[in-house]
C-alpha positions, 0 to 999 in steps of 0.5 A: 479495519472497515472500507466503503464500497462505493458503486459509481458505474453499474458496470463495476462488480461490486467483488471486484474493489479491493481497498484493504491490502496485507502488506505483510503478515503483520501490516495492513493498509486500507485505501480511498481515493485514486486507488491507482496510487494506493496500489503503487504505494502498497506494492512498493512497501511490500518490497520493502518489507520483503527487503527487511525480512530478506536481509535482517531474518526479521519482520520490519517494523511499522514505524520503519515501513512507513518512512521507507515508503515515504521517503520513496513516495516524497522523492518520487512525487518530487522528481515527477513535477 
């Protein structure tokens, strides 16, 4: 996975922009664009996949993951307009 750390402002420390996230031991995510929004997806898939691992002894898979975040996200981004 490869990212491109772009500088718009001089005042950004270049260390400073993370846009690859773990999301668990075994998920990855990278992100462009409004990082904002990146980082509230990203946080709430790892809830879901601490949810997973706490109640099933397992972890979730990616498949799985991807449609708990989007159904929450799309339900989400639904009520907010």
């Amino acid at each position: 996975m490869a990212v491109e750390r772009r500088l718009n402002s001089s005042l950004i420390v270049p260390e400073s922009i993370e846009k690859i996230f773990e999301v668990d031991w075994h998920v990855a995510c990278a992100a462009s664009g409004v990082i904002t929004d990146a980082r509230a997806l990203i946080e709430h898939a790892r809830v879901e996949a601490l949810n997973h691992r706490f109640t099933y002894l397992e972890p979730i898979t990616v498949k799985a993951l991807t449609q708990r975040v989007g159904i929450n996200w799309s339900r989400r981004r639904r009520c907010s307009v």
